[in-house]
C-alpha positions as CSV (number, residue, x, y, z in Angstrom):
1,X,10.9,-16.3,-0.3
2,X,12.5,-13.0,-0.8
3,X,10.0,-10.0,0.2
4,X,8.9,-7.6,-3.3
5,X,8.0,-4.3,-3.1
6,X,4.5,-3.4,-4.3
7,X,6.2,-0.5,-6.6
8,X,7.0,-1.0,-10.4
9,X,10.5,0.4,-11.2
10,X,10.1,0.1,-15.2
11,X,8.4,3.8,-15.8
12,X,9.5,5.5,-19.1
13,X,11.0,8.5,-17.2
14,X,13.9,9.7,-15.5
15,X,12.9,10.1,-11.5
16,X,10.7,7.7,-10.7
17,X,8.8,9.7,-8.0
18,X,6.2,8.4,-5.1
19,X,3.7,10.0,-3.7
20,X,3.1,9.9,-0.1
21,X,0.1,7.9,-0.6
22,X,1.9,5.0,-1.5
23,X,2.8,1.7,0.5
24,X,4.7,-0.9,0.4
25,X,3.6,-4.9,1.0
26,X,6.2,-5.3,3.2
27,X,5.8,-3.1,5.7
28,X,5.4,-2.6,9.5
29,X,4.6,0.6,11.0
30,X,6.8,2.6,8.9
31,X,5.3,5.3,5.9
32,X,6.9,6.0,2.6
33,X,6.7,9.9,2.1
34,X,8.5,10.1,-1.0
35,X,10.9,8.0,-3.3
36,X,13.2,8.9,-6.3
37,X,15.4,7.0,-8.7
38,X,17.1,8.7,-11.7
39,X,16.9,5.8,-14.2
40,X,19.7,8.1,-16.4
41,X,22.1,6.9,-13.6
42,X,23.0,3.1,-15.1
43,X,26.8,2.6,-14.7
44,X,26.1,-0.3,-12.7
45,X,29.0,-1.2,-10.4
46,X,30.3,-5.0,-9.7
47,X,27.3,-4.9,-6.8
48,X,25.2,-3.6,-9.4
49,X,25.0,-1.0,-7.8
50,X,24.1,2.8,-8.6
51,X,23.3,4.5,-5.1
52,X,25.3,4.3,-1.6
53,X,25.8,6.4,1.4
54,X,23.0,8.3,3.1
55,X,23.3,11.9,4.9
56,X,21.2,14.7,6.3
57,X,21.8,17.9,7.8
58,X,20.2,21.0,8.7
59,X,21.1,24.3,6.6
60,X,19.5,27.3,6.7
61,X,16.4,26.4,9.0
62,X,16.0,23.5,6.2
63,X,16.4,19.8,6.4
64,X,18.7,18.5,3.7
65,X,18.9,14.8,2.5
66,X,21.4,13.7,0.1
67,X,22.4,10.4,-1.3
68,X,26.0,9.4,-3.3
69,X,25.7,7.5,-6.4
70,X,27.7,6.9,-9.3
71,X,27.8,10.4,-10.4
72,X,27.9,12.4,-7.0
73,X,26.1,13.5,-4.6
74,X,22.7,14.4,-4.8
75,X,21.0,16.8,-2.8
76,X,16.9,16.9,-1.7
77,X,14.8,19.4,0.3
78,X,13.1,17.1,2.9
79,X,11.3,20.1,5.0
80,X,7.9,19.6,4.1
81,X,6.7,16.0,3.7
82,X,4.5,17.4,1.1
83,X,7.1,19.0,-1.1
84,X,10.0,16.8,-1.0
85,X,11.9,17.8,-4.2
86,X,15.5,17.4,-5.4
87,X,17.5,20.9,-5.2
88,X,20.9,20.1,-6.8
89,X,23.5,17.2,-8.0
90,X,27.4,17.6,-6.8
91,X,29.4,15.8,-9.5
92,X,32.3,13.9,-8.0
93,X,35.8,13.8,-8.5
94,X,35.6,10.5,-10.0
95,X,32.6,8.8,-11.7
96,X,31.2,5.9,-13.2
97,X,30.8,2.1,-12.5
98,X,33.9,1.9,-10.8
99,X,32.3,4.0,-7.7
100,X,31.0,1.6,-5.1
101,X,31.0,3.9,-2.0
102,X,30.8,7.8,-1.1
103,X,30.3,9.2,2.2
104,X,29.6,12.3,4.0
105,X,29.4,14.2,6.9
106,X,28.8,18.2,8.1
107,X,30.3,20.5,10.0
108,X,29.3,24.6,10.6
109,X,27.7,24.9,7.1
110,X,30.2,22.7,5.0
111,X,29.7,19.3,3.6
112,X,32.3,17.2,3.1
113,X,32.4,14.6,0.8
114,X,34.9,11.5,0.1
115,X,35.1,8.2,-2.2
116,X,37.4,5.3,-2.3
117,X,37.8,4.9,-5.8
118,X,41.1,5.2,-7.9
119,X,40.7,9.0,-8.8
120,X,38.8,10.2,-6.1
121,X,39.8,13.4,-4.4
122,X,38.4,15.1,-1.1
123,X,36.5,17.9,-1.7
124,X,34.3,20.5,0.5
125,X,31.2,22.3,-0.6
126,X,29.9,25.4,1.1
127,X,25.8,24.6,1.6
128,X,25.4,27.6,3.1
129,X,24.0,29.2,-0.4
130,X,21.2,26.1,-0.5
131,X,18.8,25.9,-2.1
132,X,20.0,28.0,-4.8
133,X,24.1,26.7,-5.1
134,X,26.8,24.5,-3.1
135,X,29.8,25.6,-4.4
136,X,32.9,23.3,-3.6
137,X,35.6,25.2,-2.2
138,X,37.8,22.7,-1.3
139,X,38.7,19.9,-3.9
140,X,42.6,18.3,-3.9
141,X,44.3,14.9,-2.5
142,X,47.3,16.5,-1.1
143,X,45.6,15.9,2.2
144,X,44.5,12.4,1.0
145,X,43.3,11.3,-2.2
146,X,40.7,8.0,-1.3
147,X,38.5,7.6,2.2
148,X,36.4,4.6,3.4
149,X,34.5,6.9,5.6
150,X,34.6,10.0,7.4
151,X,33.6,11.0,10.9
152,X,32.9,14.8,12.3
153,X,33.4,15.0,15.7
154,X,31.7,18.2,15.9
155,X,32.4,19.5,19.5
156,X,36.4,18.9,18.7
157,X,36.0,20.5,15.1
158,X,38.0,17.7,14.3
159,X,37.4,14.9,11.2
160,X,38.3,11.0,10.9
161,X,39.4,9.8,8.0
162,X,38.8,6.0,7.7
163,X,40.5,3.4,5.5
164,X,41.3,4.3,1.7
165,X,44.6,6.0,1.3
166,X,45.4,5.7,5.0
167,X,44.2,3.2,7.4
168,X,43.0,6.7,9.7
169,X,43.6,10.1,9.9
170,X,43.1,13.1,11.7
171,X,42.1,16.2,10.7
172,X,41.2,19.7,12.3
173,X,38.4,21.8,11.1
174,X,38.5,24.3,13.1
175,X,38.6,26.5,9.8
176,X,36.1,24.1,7.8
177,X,37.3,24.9,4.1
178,X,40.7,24.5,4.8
179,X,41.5,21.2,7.1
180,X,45.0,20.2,8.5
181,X,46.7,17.0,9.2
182,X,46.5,16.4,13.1
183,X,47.8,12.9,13.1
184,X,48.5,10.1,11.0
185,X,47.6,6.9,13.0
186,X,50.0,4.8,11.6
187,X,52.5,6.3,13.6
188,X,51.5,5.3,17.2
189,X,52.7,2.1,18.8
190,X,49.2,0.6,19.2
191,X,48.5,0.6,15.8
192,X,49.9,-2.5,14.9
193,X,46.9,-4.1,16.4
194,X,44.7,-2.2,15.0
195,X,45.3,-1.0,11.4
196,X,42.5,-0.5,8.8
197,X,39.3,0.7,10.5
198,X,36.5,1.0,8.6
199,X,34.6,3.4,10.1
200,X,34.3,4.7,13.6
201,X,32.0,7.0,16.3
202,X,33.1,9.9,17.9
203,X,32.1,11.6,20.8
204,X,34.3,14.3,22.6
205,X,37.6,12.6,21.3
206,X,36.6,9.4,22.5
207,X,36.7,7.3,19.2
208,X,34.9,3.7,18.4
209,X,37.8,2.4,16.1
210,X,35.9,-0.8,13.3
211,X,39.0,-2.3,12.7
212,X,37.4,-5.1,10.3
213,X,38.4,-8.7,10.9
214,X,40.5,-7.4,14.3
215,X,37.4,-6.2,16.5
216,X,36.6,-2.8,18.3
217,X,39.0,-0.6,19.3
218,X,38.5,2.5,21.8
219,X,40.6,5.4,21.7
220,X,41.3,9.0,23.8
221,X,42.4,11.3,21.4
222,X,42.0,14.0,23.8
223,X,45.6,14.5,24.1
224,X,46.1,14.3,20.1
225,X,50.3,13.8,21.1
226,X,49.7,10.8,23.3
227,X,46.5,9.1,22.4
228,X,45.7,5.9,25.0
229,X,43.8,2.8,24.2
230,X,40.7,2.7,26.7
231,X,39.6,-0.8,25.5
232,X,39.0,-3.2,22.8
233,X,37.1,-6.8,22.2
234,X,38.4,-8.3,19.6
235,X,36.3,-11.9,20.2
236,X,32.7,-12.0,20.0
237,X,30.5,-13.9,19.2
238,X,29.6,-14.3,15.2
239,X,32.7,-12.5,15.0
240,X,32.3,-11.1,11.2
241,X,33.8,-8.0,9.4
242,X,33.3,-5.2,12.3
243,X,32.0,-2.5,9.8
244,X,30.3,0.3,11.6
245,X,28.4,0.8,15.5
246,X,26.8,4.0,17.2
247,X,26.3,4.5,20.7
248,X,23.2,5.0,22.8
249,X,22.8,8.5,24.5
250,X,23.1,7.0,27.9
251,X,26.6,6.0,27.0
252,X,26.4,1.8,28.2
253,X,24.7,0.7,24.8
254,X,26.8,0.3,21.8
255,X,25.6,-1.4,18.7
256,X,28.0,-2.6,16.2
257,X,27.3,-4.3,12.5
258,X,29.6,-7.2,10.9
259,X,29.2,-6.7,7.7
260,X,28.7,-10.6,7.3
261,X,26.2,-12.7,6.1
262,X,24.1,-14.4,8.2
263,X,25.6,-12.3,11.2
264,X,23.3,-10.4,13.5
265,X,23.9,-6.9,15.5
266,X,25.7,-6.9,18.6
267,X,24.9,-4.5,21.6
268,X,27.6,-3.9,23.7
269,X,28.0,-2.9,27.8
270,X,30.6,-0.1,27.2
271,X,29.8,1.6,30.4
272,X,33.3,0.0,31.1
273,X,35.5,0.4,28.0
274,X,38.2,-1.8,29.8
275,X,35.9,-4.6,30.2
276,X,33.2,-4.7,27.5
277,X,30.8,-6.8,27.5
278,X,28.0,-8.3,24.5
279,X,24.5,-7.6,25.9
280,X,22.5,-9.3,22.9
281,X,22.5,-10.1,19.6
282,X,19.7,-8.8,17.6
283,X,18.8,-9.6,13.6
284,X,16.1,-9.1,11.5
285,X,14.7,-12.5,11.5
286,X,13.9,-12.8,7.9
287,X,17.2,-14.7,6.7
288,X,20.1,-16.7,8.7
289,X,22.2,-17.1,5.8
290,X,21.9,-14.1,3.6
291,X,20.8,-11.4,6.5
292,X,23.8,-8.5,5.9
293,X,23.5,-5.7,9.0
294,X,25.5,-2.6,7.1
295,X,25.0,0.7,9.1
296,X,23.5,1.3,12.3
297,X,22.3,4.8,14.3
298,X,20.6,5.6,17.5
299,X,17.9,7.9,18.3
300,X,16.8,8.2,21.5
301,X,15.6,4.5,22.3
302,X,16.0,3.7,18.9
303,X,18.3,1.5,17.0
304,X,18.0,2.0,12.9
305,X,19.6,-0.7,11.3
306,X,20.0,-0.9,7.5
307,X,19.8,-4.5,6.1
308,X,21.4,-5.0,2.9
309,X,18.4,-7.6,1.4
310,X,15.9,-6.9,3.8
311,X,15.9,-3.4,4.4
312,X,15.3,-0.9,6.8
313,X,14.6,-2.1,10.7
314,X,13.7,-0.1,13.7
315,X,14.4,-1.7,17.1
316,X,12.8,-0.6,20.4
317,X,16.1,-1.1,22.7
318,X,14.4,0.9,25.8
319,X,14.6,-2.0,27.8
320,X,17.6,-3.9,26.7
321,X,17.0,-6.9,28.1
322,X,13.9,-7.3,25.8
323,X,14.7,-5.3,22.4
324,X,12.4,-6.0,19.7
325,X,11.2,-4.9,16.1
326,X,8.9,-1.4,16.1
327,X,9.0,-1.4,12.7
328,X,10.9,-2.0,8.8
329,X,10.6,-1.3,5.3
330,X,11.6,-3.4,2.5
331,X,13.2,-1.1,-0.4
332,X,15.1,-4.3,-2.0
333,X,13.2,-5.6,-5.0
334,X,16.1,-8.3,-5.9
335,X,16.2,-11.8,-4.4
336,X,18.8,-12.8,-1.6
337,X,22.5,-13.7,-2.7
338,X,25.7,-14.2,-1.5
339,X,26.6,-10.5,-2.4
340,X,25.7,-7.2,-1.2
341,X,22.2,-5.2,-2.7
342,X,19.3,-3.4,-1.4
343,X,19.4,-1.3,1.5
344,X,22.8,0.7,2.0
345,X,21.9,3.3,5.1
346,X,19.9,4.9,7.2
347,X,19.6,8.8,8.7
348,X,17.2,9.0,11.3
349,X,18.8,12.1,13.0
350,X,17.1,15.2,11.1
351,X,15.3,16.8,14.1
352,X,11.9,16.6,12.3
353,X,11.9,12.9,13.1
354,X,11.7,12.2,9.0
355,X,13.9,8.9,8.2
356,X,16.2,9.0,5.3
357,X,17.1,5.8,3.5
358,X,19.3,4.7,0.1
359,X,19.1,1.4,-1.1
360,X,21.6,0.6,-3.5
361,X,19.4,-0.2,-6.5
362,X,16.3,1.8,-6.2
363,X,17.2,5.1,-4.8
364,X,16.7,7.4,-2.5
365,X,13.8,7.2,0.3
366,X,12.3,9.4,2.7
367,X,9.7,7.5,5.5
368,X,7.2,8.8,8.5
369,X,8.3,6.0,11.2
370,X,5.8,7.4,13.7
371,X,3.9,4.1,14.1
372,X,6.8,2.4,14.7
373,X,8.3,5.2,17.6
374,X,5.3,6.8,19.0
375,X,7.2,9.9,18.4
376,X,4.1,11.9,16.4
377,X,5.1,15.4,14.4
378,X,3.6,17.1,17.1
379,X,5.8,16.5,19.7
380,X,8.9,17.4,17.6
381,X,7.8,20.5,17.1
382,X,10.8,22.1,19.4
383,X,13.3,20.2,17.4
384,X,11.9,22.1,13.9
385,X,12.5,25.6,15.4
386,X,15.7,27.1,14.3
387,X,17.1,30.5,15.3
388,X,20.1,31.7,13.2
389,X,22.4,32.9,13.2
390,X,23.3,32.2,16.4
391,X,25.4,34.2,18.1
392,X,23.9,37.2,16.0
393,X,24.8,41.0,16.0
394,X,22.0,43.3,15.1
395,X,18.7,40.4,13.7
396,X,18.6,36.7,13.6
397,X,16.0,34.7,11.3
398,X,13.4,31.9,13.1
399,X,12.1,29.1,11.0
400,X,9.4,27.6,12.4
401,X,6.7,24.6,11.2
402,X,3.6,25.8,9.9
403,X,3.4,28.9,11.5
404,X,-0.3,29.6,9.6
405,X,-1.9,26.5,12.2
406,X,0.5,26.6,14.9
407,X,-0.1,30.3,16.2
408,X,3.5,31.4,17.6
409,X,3.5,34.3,19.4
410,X,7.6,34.8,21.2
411,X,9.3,37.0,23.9
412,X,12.9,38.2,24.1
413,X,14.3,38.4,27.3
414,X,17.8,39.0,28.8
415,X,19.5,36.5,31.6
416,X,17.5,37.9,34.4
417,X,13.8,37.4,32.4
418,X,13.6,41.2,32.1
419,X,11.6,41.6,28.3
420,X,13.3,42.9,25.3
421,X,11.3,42.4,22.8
422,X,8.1,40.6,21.6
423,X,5.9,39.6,18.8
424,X,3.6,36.9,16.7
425,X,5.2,34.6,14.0
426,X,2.8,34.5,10.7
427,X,5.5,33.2,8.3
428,X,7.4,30.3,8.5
429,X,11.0,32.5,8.1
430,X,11.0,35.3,9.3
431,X,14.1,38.1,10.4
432,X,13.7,39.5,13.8
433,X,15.6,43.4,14.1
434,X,17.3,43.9,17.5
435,X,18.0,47.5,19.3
436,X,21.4,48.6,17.9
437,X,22.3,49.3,21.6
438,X,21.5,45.7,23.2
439,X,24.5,45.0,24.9
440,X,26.3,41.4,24.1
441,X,25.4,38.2,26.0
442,X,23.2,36.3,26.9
443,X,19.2,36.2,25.9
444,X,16.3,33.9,26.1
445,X,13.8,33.6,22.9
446,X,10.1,32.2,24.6
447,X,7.9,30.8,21.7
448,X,4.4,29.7,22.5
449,X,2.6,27.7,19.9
450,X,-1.1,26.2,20.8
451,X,-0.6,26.0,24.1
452,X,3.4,24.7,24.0
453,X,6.0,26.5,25.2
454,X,9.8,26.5,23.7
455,X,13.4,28.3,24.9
456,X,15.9,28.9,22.7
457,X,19.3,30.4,24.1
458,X,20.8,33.0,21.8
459,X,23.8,34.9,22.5
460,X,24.4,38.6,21.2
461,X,27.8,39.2,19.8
């Protein structure tokens, strides 16, 4: 019997808002913090469908979630968990109930934003005026016109386009408002074994190519005129539509989702790309034939898989010969087909530790998974800190948690520990003024908060 969520949907308003009291029946060690719907938003697509892709990003010293629907992209202030609050809607190039799927990623203060829709354009918006605007700066399909996905490989400054107008493309974004063609896949030899990917993961130009129905391809795009194939399996088994994967930070573990029905997730030996090897097969236990794994992201010894009917999972992969389920969530409130509803994505990756969700029907979702990682607010408190911008020239600004409770007191000191500087935080921004005459390089900022100690690196232009 298809799980229901304890939540009633039919409200005569237009966000249907929960507080972060509420709970759902179907739950295991995971916290709902705050939920939103705009029940204004009812071009339904063929899925029936108003909401897709799923993002987050840090701005600003402020975490950012923001969900694509029908109409755009929709932007929330996820900082405090007891002020979560929309800040701003990005209409889209192209709108309406024939929009099944958006997607996003970030780069150095930009947000980038693609559909694959007939009219849909690529288009960049600045986010570093948030909360107040996020002008787009970029909009125009000279460059392309539809995208499946996109990927940011950050440390490259370089951006995969996946499927839609081109089966993949790369771009450099090296200036981030105004990307260039790098290479149009299509053109290299080993293509013709791959063609259409999906999606892909990329680390360091080392690119996990989901090439659908043909498998997992591998790529070195380090030398952008001569790519080589490292490796590919293209048979598996419960060998479905290869749709999306993300690899563990000790670089053997790769999971991978077919987006198929009845299909679990496959984790992958890729400490050898040219022999690969399938480690497990996980699912979510709850349906063999209409269980649909969609998108899937490591943290730590995490795996967060979104689940199309049966929602969000968390798996404990720290020993991976015996992964099993720390926690889920059921946001899906339809019963189990043959198609595709409920739970689109997951973002577990905002250094807070708060998980963003989007379920296709019901909205947007932000949940406290700490039951479920043993990863409690207080020991993320490092990962909140944010010193910007950094390098700086004369001040820098520090955002900080709480900084009432948390009593931060900090040091400035130069490469050989000598002290610059010093102070107490009492606000949670606050701007820091540097001697005019401090010479560029290298300094160390020490915060101490109950007892804790952090290092931040900044560098003085």
């Amino acid at each position: 019997m298809k799980k229901i969520l304890s939540i009633c949907l039919l409200l005569p308003i237009t966000y249907y808002l929960l507080p972060i009291t509420s709970s759902a029946q179907d739950s295991l060690n995971i916290r709902l913090l705050y939920h939103w719907n705009d029940t204004t938003l009812n071009d339904l697509t063929s899925h029936m469908s108003i909401y897709n892709e799923i993002f987050g990003f840090v701005q600003n010293g402020k975490e950012y979630g923001v969900i694509g629907s029908t109409l755009g992209a929709h932007i929330f202030d996820v900082t405090d968990a007891q002020n979560i609050h929309p800040v701003l809607t990005i209409p889209a190039a192209s709108q309406g109930s024939s929009v099944v799927n958006r997607d996003y990623d970030f780069y150095n203060g930009y947000l980038y934003m693609v559909g694959d829709q007939a009219g849909a354009r690529f288009q960049i918006a600045d986010v570093s005026f948030l909360p107040d605007s996020a002008p787009i700066v970029y909009d125009s399909d000279s460059l392309f016109s539809r995208a499946h996905t996109i990927t940011v490989d950050a440390p490259t400054a370089r951006l995969y386009a996946n499927g839609g107008s081109h089966e993949m493309n790369i771009y450099d974004i090296s200036n981030p408002a105004q990307p260039t063609l790098l290479l149009n896949c299509t053109s290299l030899p080993v293509w013709s074994a791959i063609q259409y990917v999906h999606d892909c993961y990329a680390q360091n130009d080392t690119v996990y190519c989901h090439a659908a129905q043909r498998g997992l391809f591998v790529m070195d795009f380090s030398d952008i005129q001569n790519p080589q194939l490292l490796g590919s399996v293209t048979q598996y088994p419960q060998q479905g539509y290869n749709h999306s994967g993300w690899l563990h930070k000790d670089g053997i573990m790769y999971a991978q989702a077919d987006e198929t029905h009845g299909f679990d997730v496959k984790i992958f030996n890729v400490s050898n790309l040219s022999d690969i090897t399938l480690i497990d097969t996980i699912g979510s236990g709850i349906s063999e034939e209409f269980s649909v794994p969609h998108n899937v992201v490591f943290r730590d010894n995490f795996l967060y898989v979104s689940y199309y009917h049966d929602g969000l999972y968390i798996f404990n992969c720290s020993e991976p010969e015996n992964i099993f389920i720390s926690g889920f969530y059921d946001t899906c409130t339809l019963p189990d087909t043959a198609n595709y509803r409920g739970n689109w994505g997951v973002y577990p990756l905002l250094p807070s530790g708060k998980i963003l969700a989007s379920d296709m029907q019901n909205g947007f979702y932000v949940f406290d998974v700490s039951e479920a990682t043993g990863i409690h607010e207080s020991e993320t408190i490092a990962d909140q800190i944010h010193v910007f911008p950094n390098p700086f020239r004369e001040s820098f600004n520090l955002s900080v948690p709480d900084a009432a409770k948390n009593n931060y007191t900090w040091q400035l000191t130069d490469a050989n520990g000598k002290l610059i500087q010093s102070g107490t935080i009492t606000r949670n921004l606050s701007a820091v003024n540097t001697a005019k005459e401090l010479a560029p390089g290298n300094y160390f900022l020490h915060l101490t908060a109950n007892g804790k100690s952090f290092t931040k690196k900044l560098v003085k232009q």
